[in-house]
C-alpha positions in Angstrom: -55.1 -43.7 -299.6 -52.5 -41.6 -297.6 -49.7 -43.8 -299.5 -51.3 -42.8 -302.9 -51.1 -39.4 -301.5 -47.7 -39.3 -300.4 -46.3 -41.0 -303.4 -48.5 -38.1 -305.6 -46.2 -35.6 -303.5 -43.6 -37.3 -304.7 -44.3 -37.3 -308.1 -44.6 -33.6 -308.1 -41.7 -32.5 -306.4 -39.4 -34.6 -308.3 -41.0 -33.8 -311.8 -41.2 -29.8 -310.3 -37.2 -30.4 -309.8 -36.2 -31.9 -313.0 -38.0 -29.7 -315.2 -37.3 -27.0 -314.0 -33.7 -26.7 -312.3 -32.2 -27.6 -315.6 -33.4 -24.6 -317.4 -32.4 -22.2 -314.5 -28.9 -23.5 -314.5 -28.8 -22.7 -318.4 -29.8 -19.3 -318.3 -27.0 -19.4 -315.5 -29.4 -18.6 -312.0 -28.2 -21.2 -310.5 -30.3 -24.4 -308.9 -31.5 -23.2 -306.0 -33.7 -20.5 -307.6 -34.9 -23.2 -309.8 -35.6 -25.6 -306.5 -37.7 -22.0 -305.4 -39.4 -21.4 -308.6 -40.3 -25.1 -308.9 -41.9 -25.0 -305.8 -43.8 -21.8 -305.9 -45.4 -23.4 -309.2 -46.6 -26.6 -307.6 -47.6 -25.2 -303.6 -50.6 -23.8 -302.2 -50.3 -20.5 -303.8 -49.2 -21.7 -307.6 -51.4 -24.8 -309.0 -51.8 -26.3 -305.7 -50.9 -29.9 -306.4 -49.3 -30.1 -302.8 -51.0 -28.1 -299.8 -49.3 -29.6 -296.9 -46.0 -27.0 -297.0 -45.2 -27.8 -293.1 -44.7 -31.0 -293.0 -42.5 -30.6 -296.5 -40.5 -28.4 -294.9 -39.6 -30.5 -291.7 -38.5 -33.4 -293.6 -36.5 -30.7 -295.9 -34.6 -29.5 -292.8 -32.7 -32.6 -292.9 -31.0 -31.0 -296.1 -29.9 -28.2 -293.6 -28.5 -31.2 -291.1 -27.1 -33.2 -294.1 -25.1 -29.8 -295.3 -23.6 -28.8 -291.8 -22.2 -32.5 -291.8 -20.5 -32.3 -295.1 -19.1 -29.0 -294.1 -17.8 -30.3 -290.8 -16.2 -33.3 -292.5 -13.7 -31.2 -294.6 -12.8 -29.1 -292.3 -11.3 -30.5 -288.4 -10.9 -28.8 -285.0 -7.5 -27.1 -285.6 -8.4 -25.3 -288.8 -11.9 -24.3 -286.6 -10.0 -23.1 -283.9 -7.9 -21.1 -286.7 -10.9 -19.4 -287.3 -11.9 -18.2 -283.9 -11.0 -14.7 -284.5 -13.1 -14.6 -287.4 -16.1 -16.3 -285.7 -15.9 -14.3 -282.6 -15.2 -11.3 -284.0 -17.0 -10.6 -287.6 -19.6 -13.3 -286.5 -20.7 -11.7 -283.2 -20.0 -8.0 -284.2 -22.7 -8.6 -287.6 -25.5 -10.4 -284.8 -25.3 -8.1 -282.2 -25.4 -5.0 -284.7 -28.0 -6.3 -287.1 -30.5 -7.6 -284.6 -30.4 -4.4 -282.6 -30.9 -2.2 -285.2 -33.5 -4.2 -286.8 -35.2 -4.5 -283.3 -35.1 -0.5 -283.3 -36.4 -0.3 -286.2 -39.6 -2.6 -285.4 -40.5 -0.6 -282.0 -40.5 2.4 -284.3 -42.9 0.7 -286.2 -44.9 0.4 -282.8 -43.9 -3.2 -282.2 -43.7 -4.5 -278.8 -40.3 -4.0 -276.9 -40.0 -8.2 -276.4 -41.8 -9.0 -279.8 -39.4 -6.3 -281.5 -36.4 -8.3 -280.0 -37.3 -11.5 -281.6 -38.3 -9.7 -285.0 -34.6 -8.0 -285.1 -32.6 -10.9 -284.4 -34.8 -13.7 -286.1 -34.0 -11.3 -288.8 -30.6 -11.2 -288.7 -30.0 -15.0 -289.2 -28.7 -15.7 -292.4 -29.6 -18.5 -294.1 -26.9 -21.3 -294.0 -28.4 -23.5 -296.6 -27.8 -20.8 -299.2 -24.9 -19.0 -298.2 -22.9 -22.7 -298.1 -24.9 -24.0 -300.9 -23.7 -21.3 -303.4 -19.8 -21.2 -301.9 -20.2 -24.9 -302.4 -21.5 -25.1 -306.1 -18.5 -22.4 -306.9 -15.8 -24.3 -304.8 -15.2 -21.2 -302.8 -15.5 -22.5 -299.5 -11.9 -22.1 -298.9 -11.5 -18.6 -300.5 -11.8 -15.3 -298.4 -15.0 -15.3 -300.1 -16.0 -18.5 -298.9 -14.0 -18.3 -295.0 -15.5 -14.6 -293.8 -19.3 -16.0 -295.0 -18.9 -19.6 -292.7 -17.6 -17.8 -290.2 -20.5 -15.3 -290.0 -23.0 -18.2 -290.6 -21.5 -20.4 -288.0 -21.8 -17.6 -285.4 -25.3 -17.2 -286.3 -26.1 -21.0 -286.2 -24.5 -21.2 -282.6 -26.5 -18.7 -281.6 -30.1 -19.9 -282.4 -29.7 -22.0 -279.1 -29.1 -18.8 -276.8 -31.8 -17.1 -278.8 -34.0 -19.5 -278.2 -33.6 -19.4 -274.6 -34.5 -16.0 -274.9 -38.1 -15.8 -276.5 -39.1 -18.9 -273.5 -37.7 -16.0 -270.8 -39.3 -12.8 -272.6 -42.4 -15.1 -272.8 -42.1 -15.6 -269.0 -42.3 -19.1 -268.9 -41.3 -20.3 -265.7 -41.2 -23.6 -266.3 -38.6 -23.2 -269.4 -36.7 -20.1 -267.9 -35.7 -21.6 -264.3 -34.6 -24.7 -266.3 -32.3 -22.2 -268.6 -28.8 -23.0 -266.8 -29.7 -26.5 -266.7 -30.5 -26.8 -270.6 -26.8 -25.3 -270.9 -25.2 -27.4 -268.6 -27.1 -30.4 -270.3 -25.9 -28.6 -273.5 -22.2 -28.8 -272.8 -21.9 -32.3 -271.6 -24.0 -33.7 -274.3 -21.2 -31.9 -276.8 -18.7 -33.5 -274.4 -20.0 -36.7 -274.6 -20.4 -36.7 -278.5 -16.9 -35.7 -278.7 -15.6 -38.6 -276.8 -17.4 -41.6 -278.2 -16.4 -40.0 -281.4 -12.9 -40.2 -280.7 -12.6 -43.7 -278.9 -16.1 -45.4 -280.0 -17.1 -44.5 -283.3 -13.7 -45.2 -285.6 -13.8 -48.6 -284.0 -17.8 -48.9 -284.8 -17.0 -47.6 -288.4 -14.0 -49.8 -288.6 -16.4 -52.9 -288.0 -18.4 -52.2 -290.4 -16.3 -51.7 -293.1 -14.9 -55.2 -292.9 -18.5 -56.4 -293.2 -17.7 -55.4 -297.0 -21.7 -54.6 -296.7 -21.9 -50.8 -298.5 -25.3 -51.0 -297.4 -24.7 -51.2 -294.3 -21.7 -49.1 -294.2 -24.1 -46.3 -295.8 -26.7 -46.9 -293.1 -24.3 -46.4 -290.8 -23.1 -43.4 -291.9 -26.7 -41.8 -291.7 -27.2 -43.4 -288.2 -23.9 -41.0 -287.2 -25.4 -37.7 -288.5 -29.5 -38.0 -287.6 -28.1 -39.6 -283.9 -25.5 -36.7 -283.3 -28.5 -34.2 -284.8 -31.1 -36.2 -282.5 -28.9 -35.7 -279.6 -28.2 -32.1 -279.7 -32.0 -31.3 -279.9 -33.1 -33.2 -277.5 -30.8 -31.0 -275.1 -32.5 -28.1 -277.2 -29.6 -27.2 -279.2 -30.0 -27.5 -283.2 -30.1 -30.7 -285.2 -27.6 -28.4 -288.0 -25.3 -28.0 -285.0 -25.4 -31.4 -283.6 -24.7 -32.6 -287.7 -21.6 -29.9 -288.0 -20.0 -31.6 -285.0 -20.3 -35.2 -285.8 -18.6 -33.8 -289.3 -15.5 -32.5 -287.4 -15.1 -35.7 -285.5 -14.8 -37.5 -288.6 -12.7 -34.8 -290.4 -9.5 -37.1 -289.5 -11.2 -40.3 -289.7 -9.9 -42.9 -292.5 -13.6 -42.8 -293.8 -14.2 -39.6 -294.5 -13.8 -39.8 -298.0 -16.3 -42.7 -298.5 -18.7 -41.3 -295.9 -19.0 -37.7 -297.8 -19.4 -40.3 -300.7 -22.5 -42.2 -299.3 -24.1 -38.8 -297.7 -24.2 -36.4 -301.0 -27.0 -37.6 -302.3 -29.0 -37.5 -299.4 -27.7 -33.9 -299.1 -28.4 -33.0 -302.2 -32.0 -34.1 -302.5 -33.3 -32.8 -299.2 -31.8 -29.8 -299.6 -33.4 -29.4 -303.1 -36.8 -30.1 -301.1 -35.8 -27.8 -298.0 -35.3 -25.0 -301.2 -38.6 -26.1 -302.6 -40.2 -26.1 -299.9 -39.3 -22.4 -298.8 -40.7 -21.5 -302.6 -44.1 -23.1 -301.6 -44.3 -20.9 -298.4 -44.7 -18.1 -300.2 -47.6 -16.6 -299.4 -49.1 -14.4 -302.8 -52.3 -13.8 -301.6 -50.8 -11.6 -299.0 -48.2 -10.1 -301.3 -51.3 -9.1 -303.5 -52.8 -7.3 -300.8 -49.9 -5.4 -299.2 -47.5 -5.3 -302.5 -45.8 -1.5 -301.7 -45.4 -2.6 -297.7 -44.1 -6.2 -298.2 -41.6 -4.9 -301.2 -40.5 -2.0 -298.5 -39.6 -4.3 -295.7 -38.0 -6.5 -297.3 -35.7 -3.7 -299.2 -34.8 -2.5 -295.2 -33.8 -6.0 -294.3 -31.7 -6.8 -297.2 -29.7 -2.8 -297.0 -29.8 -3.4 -293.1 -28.1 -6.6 -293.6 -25.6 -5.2 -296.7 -24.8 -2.1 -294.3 -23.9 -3.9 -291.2 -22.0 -6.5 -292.7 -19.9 -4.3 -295.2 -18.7 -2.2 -292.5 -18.0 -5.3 -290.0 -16.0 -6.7 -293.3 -13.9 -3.2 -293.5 -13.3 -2.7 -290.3 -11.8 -6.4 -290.2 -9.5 -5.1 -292.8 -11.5 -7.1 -295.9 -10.8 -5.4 -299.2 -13.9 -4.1 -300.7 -14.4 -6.5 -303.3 -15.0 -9.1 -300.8 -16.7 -7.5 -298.3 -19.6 -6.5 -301.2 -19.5 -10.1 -302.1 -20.4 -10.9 -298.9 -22.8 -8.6 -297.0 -25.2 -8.9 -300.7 -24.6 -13.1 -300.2 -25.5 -12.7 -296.9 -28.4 -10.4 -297.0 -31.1 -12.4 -296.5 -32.8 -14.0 -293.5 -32.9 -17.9 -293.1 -34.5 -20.9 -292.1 -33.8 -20.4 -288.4 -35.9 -17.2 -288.4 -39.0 -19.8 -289.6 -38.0 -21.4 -286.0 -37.8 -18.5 -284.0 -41.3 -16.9 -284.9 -42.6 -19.8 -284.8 -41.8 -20.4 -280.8 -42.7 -17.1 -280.5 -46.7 -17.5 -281.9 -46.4 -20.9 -279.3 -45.5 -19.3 -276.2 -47.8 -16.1 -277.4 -44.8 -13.2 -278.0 -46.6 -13.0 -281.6 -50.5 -13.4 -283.1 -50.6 -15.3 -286.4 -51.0 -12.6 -288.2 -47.8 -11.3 -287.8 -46.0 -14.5 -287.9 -47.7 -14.9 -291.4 -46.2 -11.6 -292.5 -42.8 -12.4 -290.8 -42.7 -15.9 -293.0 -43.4 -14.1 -296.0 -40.9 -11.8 -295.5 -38.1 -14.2 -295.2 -39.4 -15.9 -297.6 -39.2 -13.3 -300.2 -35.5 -12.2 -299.1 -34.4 -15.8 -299.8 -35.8 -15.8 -303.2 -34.0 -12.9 -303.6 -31.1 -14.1 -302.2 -29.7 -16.0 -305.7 -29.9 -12.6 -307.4 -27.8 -10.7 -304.3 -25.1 -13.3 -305.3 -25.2 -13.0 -308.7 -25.2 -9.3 -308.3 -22.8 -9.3 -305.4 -20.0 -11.6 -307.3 -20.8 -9.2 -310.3 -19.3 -6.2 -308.4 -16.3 -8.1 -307.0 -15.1 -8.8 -310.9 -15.9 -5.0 -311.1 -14.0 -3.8 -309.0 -10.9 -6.0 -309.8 -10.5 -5.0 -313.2 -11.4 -1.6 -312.6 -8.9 -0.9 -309.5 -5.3 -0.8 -310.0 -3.9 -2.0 -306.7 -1.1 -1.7 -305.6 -0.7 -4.2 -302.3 2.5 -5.9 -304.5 5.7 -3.7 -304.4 5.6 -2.1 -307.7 9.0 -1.2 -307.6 9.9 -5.2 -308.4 13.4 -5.7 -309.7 13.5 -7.7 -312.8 16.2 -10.5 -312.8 18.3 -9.6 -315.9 18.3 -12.0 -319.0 16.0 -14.5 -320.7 16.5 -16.9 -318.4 14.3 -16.3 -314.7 12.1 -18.5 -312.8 9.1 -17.2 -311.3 7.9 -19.2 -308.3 4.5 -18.6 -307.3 3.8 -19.7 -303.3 7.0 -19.5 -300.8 5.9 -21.6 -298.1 7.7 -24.5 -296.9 8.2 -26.3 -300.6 8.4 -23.4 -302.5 11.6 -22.4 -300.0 12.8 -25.3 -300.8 12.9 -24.9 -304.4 14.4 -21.3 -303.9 17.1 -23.2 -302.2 18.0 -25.6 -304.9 17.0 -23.1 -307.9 20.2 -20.6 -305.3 22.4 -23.6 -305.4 22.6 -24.3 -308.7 22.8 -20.1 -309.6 19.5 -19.6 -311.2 17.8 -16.6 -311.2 14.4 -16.5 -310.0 11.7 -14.1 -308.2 9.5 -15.5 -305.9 5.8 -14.4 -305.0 3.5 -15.2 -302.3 0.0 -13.4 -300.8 0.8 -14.2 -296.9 2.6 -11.2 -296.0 4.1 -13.4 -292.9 5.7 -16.0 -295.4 7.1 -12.8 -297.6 8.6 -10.9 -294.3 10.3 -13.9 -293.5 11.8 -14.7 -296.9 12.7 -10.9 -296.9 14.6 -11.4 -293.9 16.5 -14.6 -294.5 17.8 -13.0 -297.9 15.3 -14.5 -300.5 13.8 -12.3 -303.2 10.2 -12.9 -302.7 7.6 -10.1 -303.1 3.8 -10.1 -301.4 1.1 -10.3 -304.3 -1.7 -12.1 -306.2 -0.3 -14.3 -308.8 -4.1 -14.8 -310.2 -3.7 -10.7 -311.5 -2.3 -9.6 -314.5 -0.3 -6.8 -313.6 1.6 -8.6 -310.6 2.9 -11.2 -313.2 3.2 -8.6 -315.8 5.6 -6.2 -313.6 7.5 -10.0 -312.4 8.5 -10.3 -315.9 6.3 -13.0 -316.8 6.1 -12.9 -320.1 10.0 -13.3 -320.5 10.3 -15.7 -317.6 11.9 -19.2 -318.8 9.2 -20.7 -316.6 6.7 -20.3 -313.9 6.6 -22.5 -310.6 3.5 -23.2 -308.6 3.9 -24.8 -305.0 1.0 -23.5 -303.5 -1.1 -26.5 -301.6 -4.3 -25.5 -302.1 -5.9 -28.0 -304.9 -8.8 -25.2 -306.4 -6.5 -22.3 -305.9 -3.4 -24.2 -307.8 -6.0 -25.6 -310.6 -7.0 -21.9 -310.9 -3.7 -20.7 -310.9 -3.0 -22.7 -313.6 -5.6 -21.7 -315.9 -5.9 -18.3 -315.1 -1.4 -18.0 -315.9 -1.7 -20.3 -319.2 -4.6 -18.4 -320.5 -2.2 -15.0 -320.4 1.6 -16.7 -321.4 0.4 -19.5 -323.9 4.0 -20.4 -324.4 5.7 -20.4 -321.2 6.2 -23.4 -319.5 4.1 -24.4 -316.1 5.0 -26.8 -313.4 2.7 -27.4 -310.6 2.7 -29.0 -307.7 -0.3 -31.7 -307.5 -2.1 -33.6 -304.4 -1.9 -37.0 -306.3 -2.3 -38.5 -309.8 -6.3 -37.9 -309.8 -5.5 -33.7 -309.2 -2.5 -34.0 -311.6 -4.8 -34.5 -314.8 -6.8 -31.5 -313.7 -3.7 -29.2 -313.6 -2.6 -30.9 -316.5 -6.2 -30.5 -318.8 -5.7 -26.7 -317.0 -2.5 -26.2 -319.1 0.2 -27.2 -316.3 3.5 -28.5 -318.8 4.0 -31.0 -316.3 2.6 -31.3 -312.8 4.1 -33.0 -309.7 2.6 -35.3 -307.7 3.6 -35.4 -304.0 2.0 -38.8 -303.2 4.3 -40.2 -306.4 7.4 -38.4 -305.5 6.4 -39.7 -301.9 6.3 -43.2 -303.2 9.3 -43.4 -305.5 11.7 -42.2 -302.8 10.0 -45.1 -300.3 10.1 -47.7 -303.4 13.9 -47.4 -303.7 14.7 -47.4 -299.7 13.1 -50.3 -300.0 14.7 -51.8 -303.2 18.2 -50.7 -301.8 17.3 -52.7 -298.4 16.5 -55.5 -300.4 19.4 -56.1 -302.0 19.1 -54.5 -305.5 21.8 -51.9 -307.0 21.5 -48.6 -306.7 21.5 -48.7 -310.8 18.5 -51.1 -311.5 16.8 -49.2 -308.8 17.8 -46.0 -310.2 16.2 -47.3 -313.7 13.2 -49.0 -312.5 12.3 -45.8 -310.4 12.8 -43.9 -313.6 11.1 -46.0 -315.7 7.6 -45.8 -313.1 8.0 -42.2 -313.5 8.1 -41.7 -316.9 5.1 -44.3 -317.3 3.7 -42.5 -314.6 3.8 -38.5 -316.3 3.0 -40.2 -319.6 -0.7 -40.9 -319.1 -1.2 -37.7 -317.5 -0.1 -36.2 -321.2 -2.4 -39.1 -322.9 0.6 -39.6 -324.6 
């Protein structure tokens, strides 16, 4: 009987899912307020086909745990360590000033002063699953967009452990309190301890069981690695999402990254679905019927606290505005941690159930709106860039004279390079780049390089684009350089575009983006060790010369279908 039940559940959440997330992706809301409507209509409080919302949503959390791996897998310590500033700083700044306001704001309301701590800064947890989720789905993780929001979130998820802590010592607990130094301690050599059998045990372990040639296995393996790291860190009381990120950055450099992201999305992508649909189903409507005016107030507060606090921590980072709207509306509601929080705080009796119900609801309701703050947020950003005529590029740029320029876009290490031979053989080009370190330093050695967006209009516009014999892009980034490409071909039709591609795979994408012919460093890589190799061997430096010439035009061909 419970197995008929179960497998019922089952039934409904995947027919709730594939009816209805399809038609919210059409009308262009996005999937996750499809996963929330779908499971509004089949919980508790729509046609009640499933009643048992709690235990839903602790399997769902594993979406959470699934996520915070992927995200740790493409990124790796040093470009974390980059972002310290950012995490420190705008991370910190947006807890500390959103949960004490939101904490004054709750004693005014005639709140307890130890309750109205927890309120304020259960609050002012974002929720990770849908701030990452929607970067994810728009390939913006690597954006400003997409670096200021991770940063924020990853603040907030290291400090639902320290927050923690704090409800068990406003509760008084003596048990849990006097043990408080020891959890961290415990803490810090478990994260110790998981980052050295990463590096010296678990490449070996992975290594084995690839050359079982057993992708079951392999995959099995690769969930053992996330729900043991996410099993460790909580049983030291830290969070199973923070235990998941970490086992994702020790495998960032591993040889099977690529295949474990592989094995893991679609065990990402279904919980989190669930963890979604599950958040829909919590939604209690009996209680928004009764208190519609109070509950539609509250949670207006929380989502202008949260826009407030944010948009002024952005600015006073230095974030232009476009962003930093994009950013505090994407960030605005409360998360899935805040469901933890209250809910330690009803168990060691900081909060009645009454008030915990309201609280869930409340988050609740700001995470469904959360997919319309996006929408509306990136809506502004586009605003705002066609409306304001910046000027952060010199708009005093000298033209070089004639018909014949190049334009290279990016002047980092290969674009320098190209400036170098483009100088050589007396061609006239102008070189852009957004990093205004790279541009003072071209500046400097005698290079014509200028600081601006190459993805705006009026930057290549004032470069003489539109004259220019052809544009150059050496930027590194593969979504930036495919954007590039599209964005520059869509305004000069005619001129030609070469790109610098990751490998062969990246190359078609540039080249179905409009790129005349883009370069693939893993080819260019591979011809120059083909003939060191050919000439070692023996064979002229013609016949090499021809055979290398020959791969690369068979090479270049297929990328043009041709």
């Amino acid at each position: 009987m419970p197995e008929t039940i179960y497998l019922t559940h089952i039934l409904f959440l995947l027919a709730a899912a594939v009816l209805t997330v399809p038609i919210f992706q059409r009308l262009g809301l996005g999937s996750m307020l499809g996963y929330l409507s779908a499971g509004a209509i089949i919980g508790p409080w729509g046609f009640g086909f499933i009643n048992q919302v709690e235990e839903i949503r602790h399997i769902a959390e594993f979406g959470v745990v699934f996520l915070l791996f992927i995200i740790g897998i493409e990124l790796n310590f040093t470009r974390l360590l980059a972002m310290k500033r950012m995490v420190l700083g705008l991370g910190l700044s947006q807890l500390i000033a959103t949960g004490s306001i939101l904490a004054g704001l709750a004693l005014l309301l005639g709140m307890p002063k130890d309750t109205a701590i927890i309120i304020g800064f259960g609050f002012a947890l974002s929720s990770t699953a849908f701030g990452l989720q929607t970067l994810t789905e728009k390939n913006e993780l690597g954006s400003v967009t997409g670096r200021t929001s991770f940063s924020i979130l990853l603040l907030q998820d290291l400090a639902v452990v320290p927050l923690l802590t704090l409800v068990s010592f406003l509760a008084h607990d003596i048990s849990i309190a006097g043990s408080g130094g020891l959890a961290f301690l415990q803490g810090f050599l478990v994260i110790a301890a998981v980052i050295l059998a990463g590096r010296f045990i678990l490449t070996p372990a992975l290594r084995l069981v690839a050359a079982s040639h057993n992708a079951e296995v392999f995959i099995a393996a690769a969930v053992l690695v996330v729900l043991g790291t996410a099993w460790l860190m909580e049983s030291v009381g830290l969070s199973m999402a923070l235990g998941a990120f970490l086992a994702g950055l020790i495998l960032a450099d591993s040889h099977y990254r690529h295949q474990i992201v592989a094995d893991i999305q679609p065990f990402r992508g279904l919980l989190l679905g669930l963890f979604f649909m599950s958040v829909g189903m919590s939604v209690d409507f009996s209680l928004l019927i009764q208190k519609p005016l109070l509950i539609a107030g509250l949670v207006g507060t929380l989502l202008m606290v949260k826009i407030i606090v944010i948009l002024c921590v952005c600015k006073i980072a230095r974030i232009n505005n476009g962003t930093s709207i994009r950013v505090s509306m994407l960030l605005s509601q409360s998360g899935e941690f805040g469901f933890v929080l209250f809910g330690l705080a009803v168990t060691v009796g900081l909060m009645d159930m009454a008030l915990f119900q309201m609280l869930t609801l409340i988050i609740a309701m700001s995470m469904v709106s959360a997919p319309f703050m996006a929408i509306a947020g990136e809506h502004i950003e586009r605003r705002l860039r066609k409306r304001k005529k910046q000027t952060s590029f010199d708009g005093n740029i000298t033209q070089p004279k004639g018909e014949h320029f190049i334009i290279l876009v990016g002047f980092g290490r290969v674009g320098k390079r190209v400036a170098k031979i483009l100088d050589a053989g007396s061609v006239p080009y102008l070189a852009l780049d957004n990093d205004p370190h790279l541009v003072t330093k071209g500046q400097a050695d005698g290079f014509p390089v200028i600081y601006g967006d190459a993805s705006r209009y009026d930057v290549l516009n004032a470069m003489g684009a539109a004259r220019a014999s052809a544009i150059v892009v050496t930027i590194d980034k593969v979504m930036v350089v495919e954007r590039l490409v599209h964005i520059i071909r869509s305004r000069y039709p005619k001129t030609p575009i070469y790109a610098r591609g990751r490998d062969k795979d990246h190359c078609e994408k540039l080249h179905k983006a409009g790129a005349t012919i883009p370069v693939s460093e893993t080819l260019e890589a591979s011809l120059k060790l083909g003939g060191a190799a050919l000439a070692v061997s023996g064979v002229s430096d013609k016949e090499a010369a021809n055979l290398i010439d020959e791969f690369r035009e068979v090479y270049y061909e297929t990328l043009s279908g041709s």
